[in-house]
C-alpha positions, 0 to 999 in steps of 0.5 A: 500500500502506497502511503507516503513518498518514501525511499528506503527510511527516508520520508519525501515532501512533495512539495518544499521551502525552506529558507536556507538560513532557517536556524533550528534554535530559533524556532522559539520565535516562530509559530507552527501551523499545520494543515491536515487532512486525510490525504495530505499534511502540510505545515507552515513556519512563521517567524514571528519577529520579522513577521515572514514566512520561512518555511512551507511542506506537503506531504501527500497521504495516499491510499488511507480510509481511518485517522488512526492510518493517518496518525501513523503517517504523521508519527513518520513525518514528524519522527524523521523531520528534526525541523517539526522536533524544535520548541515552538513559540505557538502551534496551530492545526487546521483540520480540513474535513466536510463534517461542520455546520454553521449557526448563527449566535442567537441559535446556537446553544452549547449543551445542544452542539452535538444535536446541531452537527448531527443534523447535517452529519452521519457522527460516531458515538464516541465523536464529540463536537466543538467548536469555532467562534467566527466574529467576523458573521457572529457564528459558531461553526462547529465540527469533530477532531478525531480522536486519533488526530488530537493524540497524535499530535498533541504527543508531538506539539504543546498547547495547540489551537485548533481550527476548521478550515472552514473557519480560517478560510470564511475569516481569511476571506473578510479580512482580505476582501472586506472593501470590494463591492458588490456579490463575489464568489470565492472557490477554494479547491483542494484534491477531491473537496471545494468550498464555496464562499459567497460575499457583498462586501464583508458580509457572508451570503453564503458557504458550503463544501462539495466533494468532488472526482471530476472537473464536471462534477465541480462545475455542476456544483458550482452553476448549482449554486449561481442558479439557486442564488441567481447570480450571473457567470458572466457578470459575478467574478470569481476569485479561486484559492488551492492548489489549481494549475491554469493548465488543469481540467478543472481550470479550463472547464471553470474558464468555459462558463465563467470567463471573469477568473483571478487567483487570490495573492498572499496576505500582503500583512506578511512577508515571504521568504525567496522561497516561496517565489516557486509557488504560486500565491492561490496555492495553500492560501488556508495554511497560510492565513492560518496565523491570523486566524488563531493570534 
């Protein structure tokens, strides 16, 4: 079974940033966030005096169903990286999975927050529910950390703050588009899920997440949701985020209904090593926001 990119005892990132003048003992001024999902792990390193990105990983998770398979993987990653071994000042961990819902103040209540979740999701009896509170739509958004998951890391990092993803990427959003008028679409596509976030200038209209296997699945979704909303392809714009190529399926089919396309650029509020420069700015746009969300 493929899991990791792996030769011999050696444990590969798919995708790596490291500023070569990163210094280990240093790691005491700079904030840890970590993106995880159930097919891939990626961290980001802050250094929080100069306020600059120093560092960024993916790891790609293949072939797994279970988060007790996950953990197993990231025990690997973690054992085998002397970088994520240091004293970090602060730790933070978005999970990305489709299992949340959103409610407004006035009608979430925290002795029903389980009830509430498992309204919209199919919960195992030993999951518990908690919770994110976004200021910015005075919402709770609540979801699940698997068990699994929070001992696994919590082995690794001290006094981690957890996020959804869901959460930074709403947050995220406001914070950097809150002065554009009128309607606007945000997708942000990851490898088999997308989310749809929909606002008039700081205010949310609407966000949902879609699992996806085709760039016809996507779409369809999509023009679901400008229907039901009434919105116009051709006059609402769209803004994407994610790991997408211009060159890819999904792009192009995006670009065949919708001709009003740009890509997100990095929070201007941080400054990025030379690193960086071999990514481009949409790509892991959750990850790198994730500090703002949680300071």
């Amino acid at each position: 079974m493929q899991r990791l990119t792996e030769i011999g005892s050696k444990i590969e990132a798919t995708i790596s940033h490291i500023d070569p003048n990163l210094e280990l003992n240093k790691a005491k001024s700079c904030h840890l966030s970590i993106q995880v999902n159930l097919d891939g792990f990626s961290y980001a390193i802050l250094n929080l005096q100069e306020q600059k990105y120093i560092a960024l990983e993916h790891y790609d998770i293949q072939n797994i169903i279970s988060y007790s398979d996950l953990s197993e993987q990231i025990d690997l990653i973690v054992n085998k990286k002397e970088l994520l071994q240091q004293n970090f000042v602060s730790t933070s961990v978005g999970i990305a999975h489709t299992i949340n819902t959103l409610t407004p103040k006035a009608l979430y209540e925290e002795e029903n927050g389980k009830e509430i979740l498992a309204f919209n999701h199919l919960l195992l009896q030993n999951e518990t529910e908690t919770r994110d509170w976004i200021q910015a739509i005075q919402a709770f958004n609540s979801y699940f950390i698997p068990e699994e998951l929070e001992r696994c890391l919590n082995k690794h990092f001290k006094n981690i703050l957890w996020k959804h993803d869901s959460s930074i990427l709403i947050e995220s959003l406001i914070h950097q588009f809150k002065l554009q008028e009128g309607e606007r679409v945000y997708i942000s596509i990851q490898n088999k899920s997308f989310d749809i976030t929909i606002l008039e200038s700081k205010h949310l209209k609407f966000f949902n997440s879609f699992s996806y296997k085709t760039a016809e699945d996507l779409i369809y979704y999509l023009l679901f949701t400008y229907e039901q909303l009434q919105l116009n392809p051709d006059q609402t714009p769209i803004t994407i985020s994610g790991e997408i190529e211009e060159d890819s399926e999904v792009y192009k089919l995006l670009y065949r209904y919708i001709r009003n396309i740009s890509f997100t650029k990095r929070n201007p509020n941080y400054n990025y090593s030379f690193v960086f420069d071999q990514t481009k700015e949409h790509f892991y746009y959750k990850l790198l926001n994730q500090h703002l969300c949680v300071s």
